[in-house]
C-alpha positions as CSV (number, residue, x, y, z in Angstrom):
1,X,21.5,-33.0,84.4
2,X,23.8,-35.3,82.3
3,X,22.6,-38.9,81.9
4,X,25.7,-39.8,84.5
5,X,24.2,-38.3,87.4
6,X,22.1,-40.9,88.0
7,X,24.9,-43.6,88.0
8,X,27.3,-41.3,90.3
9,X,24.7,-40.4,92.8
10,X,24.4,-44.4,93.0
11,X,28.1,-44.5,93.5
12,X,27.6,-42.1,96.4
13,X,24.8,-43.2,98.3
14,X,23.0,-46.2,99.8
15,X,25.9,-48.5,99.3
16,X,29.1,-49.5,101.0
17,X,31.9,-47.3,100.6
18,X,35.9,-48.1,100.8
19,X,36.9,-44.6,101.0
20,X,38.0,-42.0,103.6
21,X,36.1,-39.9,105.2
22,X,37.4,-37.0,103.0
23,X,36.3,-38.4,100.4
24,X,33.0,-39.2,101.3
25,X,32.6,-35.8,102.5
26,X,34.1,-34.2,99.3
27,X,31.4,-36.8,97.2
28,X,28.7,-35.7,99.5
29,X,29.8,-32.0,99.0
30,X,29.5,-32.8,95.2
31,X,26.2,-34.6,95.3
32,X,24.5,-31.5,97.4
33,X,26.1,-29.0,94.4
34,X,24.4,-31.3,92.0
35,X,21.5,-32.5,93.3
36,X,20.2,-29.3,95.7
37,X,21.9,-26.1,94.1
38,X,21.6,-27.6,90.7
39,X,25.2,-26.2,90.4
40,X,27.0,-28.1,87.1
41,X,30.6,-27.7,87.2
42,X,31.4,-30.8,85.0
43,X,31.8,-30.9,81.1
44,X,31.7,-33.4,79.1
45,X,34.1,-31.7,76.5
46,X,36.8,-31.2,79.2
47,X,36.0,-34.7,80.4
48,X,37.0,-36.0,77.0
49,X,40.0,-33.5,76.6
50,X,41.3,-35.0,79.8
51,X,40.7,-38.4,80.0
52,X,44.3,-39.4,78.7
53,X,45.9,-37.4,80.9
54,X,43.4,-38.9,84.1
55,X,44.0,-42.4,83.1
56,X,46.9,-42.7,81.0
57,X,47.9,-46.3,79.9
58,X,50.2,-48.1,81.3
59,X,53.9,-46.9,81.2
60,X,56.5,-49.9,80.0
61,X,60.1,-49.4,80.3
62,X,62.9,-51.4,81.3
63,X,60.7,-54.3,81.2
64,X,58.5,-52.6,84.1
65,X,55.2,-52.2,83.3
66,X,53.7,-49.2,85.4
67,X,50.0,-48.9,85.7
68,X,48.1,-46.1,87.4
69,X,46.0,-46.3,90.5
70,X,45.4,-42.3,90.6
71,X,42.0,-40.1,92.3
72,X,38.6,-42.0,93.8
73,X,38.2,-45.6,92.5
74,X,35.2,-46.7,90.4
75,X,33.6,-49.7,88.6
76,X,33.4,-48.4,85.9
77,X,35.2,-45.5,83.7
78,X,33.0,-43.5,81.4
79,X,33.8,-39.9,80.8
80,X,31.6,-37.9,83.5
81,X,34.0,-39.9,86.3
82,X,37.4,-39.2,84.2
83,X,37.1,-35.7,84.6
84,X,36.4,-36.0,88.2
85,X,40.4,-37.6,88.2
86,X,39.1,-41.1,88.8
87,X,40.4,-45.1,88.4
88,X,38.0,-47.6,86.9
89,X,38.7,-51.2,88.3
90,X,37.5,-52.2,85.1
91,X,40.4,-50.4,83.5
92,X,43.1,-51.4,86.1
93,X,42.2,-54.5,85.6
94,X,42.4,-54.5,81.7
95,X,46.1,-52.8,82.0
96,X,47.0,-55.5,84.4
97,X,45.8,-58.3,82.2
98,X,47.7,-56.3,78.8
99,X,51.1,-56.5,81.3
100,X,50.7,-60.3,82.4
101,X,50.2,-61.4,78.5
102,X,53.7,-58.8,77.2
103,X,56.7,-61.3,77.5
104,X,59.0,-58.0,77.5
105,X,56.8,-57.3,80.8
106,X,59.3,-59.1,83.8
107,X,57.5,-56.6,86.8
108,X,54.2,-55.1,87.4
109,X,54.2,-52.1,89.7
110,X,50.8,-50.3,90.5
111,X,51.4,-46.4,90.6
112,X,48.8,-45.9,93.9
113,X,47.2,-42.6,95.3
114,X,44.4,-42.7,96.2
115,X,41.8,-42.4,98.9
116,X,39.5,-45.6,97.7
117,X,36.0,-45.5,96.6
118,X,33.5,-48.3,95.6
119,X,33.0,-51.9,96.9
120,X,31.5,-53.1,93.9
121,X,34.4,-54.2,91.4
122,X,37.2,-53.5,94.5
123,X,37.4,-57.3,95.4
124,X,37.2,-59.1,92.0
125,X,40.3,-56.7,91.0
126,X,42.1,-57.7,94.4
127,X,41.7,-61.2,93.1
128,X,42.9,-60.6,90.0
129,X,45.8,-58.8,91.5
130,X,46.9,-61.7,93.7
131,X,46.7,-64.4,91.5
132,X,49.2,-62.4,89.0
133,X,51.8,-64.5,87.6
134,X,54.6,-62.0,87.6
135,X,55.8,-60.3,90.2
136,X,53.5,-57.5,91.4
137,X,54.5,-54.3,93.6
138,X,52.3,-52.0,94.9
139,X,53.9,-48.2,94.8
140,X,52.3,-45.8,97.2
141,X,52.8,-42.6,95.5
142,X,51.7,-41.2,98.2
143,X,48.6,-42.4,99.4
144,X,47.1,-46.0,98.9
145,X,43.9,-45.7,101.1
146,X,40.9,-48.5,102.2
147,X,39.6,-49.6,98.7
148,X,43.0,-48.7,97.4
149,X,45.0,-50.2,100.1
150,X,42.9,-53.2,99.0
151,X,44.2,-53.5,95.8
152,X,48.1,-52.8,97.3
153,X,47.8,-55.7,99.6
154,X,47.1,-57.8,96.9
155,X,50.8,-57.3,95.2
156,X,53.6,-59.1,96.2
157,X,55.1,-56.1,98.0
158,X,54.3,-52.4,99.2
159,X,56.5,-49.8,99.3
160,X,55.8,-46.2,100.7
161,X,58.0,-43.6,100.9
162,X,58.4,-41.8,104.8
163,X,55.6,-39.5,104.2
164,X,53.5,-42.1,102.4
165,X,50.1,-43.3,103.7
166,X,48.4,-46.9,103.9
167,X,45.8,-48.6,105.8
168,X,41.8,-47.6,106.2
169,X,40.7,-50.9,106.3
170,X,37.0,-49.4,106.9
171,X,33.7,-49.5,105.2
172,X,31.5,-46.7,105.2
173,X,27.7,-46.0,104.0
174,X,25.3,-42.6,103.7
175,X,22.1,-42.0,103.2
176,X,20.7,-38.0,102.0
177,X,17.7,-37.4,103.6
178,X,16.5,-34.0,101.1
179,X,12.8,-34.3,102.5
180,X,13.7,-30.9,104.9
181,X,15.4,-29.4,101.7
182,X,12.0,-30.2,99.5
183,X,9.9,-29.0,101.8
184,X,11.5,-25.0,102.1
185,X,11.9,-25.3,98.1
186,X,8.0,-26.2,98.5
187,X,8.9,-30.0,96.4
188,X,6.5,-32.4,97.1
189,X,7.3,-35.6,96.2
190,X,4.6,-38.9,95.6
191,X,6.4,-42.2,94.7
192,X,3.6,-44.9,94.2
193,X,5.5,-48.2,94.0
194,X,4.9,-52.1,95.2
195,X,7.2,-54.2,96.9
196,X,7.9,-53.0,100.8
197,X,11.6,-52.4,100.2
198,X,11.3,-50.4,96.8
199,X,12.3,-47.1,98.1
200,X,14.2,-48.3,101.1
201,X,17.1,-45.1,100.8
202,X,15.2,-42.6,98.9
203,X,16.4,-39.7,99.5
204,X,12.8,-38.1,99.5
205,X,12.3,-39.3,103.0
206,X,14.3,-40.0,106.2
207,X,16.0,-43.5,106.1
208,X,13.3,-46.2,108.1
209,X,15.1,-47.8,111.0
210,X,14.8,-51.3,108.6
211,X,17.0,-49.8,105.8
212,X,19.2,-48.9,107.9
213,X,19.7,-52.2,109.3
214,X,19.7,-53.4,105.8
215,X,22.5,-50.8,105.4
216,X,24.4,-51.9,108.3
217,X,24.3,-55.4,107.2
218,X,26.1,-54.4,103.6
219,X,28.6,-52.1,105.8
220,X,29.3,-55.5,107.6
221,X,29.5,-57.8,105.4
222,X,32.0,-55.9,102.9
223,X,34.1,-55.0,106.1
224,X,34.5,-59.0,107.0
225,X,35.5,-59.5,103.6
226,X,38.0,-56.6,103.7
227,X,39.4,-57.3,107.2
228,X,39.9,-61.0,105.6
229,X,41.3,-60.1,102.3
230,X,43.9,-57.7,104.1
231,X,44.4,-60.6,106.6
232,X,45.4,-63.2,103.8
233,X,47.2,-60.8,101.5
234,X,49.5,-59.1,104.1
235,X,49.5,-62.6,106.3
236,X,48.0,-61.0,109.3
237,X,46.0,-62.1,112.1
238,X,42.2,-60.7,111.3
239,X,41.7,-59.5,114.9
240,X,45.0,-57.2,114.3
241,X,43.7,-55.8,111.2
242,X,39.9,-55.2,113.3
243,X,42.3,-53.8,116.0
244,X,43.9,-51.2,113.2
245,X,40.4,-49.1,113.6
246,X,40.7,-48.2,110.2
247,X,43.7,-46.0,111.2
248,X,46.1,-44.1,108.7
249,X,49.7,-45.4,108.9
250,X,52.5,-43.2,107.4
251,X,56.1,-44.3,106.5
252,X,57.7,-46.1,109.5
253,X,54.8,-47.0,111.3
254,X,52.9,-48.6,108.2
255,X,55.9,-50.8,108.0
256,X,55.6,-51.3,111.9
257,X,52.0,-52.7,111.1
258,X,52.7,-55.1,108.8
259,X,51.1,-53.1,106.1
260,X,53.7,-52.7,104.0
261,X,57.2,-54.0,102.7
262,X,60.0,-51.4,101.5
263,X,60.6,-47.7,102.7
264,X,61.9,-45.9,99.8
265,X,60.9,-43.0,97.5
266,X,58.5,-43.9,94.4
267,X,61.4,-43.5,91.7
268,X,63.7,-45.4,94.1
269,X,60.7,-48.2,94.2
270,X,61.1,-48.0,90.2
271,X,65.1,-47.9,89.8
272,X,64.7,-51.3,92.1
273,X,62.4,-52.9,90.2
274,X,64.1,-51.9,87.1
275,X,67.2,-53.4,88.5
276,X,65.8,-56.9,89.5
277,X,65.0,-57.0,85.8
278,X,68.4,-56.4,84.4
279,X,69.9,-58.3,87.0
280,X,67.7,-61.5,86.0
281,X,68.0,-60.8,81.6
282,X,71.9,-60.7,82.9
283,X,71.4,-64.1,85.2
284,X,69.5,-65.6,81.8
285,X,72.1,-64.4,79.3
286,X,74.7,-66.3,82.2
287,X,72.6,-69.5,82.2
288,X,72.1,-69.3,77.9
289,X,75.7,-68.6,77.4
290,X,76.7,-71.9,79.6
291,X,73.9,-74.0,78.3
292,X,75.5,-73.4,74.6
293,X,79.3,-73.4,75.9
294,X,78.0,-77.3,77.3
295,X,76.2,-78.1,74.1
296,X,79.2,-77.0,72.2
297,X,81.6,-79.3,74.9
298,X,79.3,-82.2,74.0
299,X,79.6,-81.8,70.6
300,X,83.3,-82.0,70.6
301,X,83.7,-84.6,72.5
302,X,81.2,-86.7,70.0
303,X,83.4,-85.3,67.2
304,X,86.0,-86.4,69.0
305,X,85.0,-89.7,69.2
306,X,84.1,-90.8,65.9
307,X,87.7,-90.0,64.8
């Protein structure tokens, strides 16, 4: 197995997830390829031969600075998770901070589908996101999904075309109990370990009623903190973003929740934002072109006077 197994499983399992089901199953899918079957259908050669076309920088034009929010969402980018078509926060958040410091940058629009992924990484990006210091807008082109709706609440706007989906506020967890699986494949395994809670989640054996409290309590806590993240960035009540269920809202009704702003196209989102910047380099050239027509007016009349 490539070295990057290890740190994928651990992306998988035994952790909070902001993700939808679908993917969580698809991952879990994955993992039991990998892990069980021993099946490899990843290369690192096509991984590498991909990974500008998975995570492309971010696309500048007409002073709108465009960055991608594509596939499951990770910490961090490396290229075993590229060529599984996936976002690094670590990445998003480098493109955002590369757009904030461009002065020909006037509007930051996050291109968004996907169905979410990790915790870790998801709310220090959300941060970053909302304390921008030019005008963010969240695209959802066409799905912007718990850990990615995250990030899209965090912009100044959202806007998702009729067929577009938002909203999963949810946090999910799993645990792969392989201990049937070993024992028809005749695996035994002995850990020998100190320290009670070392192999809480193993996968060797079924998860212990205390890890899964543990578990539960990680599930909790990173659901208060999206239910109030969601709550502050969209200005909702937090008992009506509980109430959502961690439903799936499409076009009209997403706007109808208060989850998102504009109802439009993606290249629609685009032409507008593009237009609010020519509008305001027009509304500067306006307000450069009278500050110079009153300098020069001053300067007459002081010419004027000395004569």
């Amino acid at each position: 197995m490539h070295d990057a197994y290890p740190y994928l499983r651990g992306l998988i399992y035994n952790q909070p997830l902001m993700a939808t089901p679908a993917l969580a199953d698809l991952a879990d899918e994955w993992a039991r390829a990998i892990l069980i079957e021993g099946r490899e259908r990843l290369s690192v050669e096509a991984s590498a031969a991909q990974t500008k076309v998975l995570a492309p920088d971010a696309i500048k034009a007409a002073g709108v600075a465009v960055i991608p929010v594509h596939g499951a969402l990770v910490p961090r980018g490396n290229t075993m998770t590229a060529c599984m078509g996936t976002s690094s926060y670590d990445r998003i958040g480098a493109q955002l901070d590369a757009a904030l410091a461009d002065p020909e940058v006037r509007q930051i629009a996050l291109d968004i589908d996907s169905p979410g992924g990790s915790v870790q990484g998801a709310f220090e990006l959300a941060g970053k996101i909302a304390q921008a210091t030019k005008p963010t807008t969240a695209i959802v082109n066409f799905n912007a999904l718990s850990a990615a709706y995250l990030l899209a609440s965090a912009c100044d706007s959202v806007s998702v075309s009729s067929t577009g989906a938002v909203g999963s506020v949810g946090v999910v967890a799993m645990h792969r109990d392989l201990s049937g699986a070993n024992d028809k494949a005749g695996v035994k395994i002995t850990a020998v370990y100190r320290g009670d809670k070392k192999l809480h989640g193993a996968s060797h054996a079924p998860l212990s009623e205390v890890a899964q409290q543990e578990l539960q309590a990680q599930v909790d806590d990173a659901f208060d903190q999206f239910v109030a993240a969601v709550s502050t960035h969209r200005n909702l009540p937090a008992d009506r973003v509980v109430g959502l269920q961690a439903g799936v809202f499409h076009g009209a009704d997403a706007l109808s929740q208060g989850l998102a702003d504009q109802m439009e196209t993606p290249q629609e989102a685009i032409d507008r934002l593009a237009g609010l910047v020519q509008a305001g380099a027009a509304q500067q050239r306006q307000q450069t072109q009278r500050r110079q027509a009153m300098t020069l007016r001053a300067q007459a009349l002081e010419i004027a006077a000395r004569l």
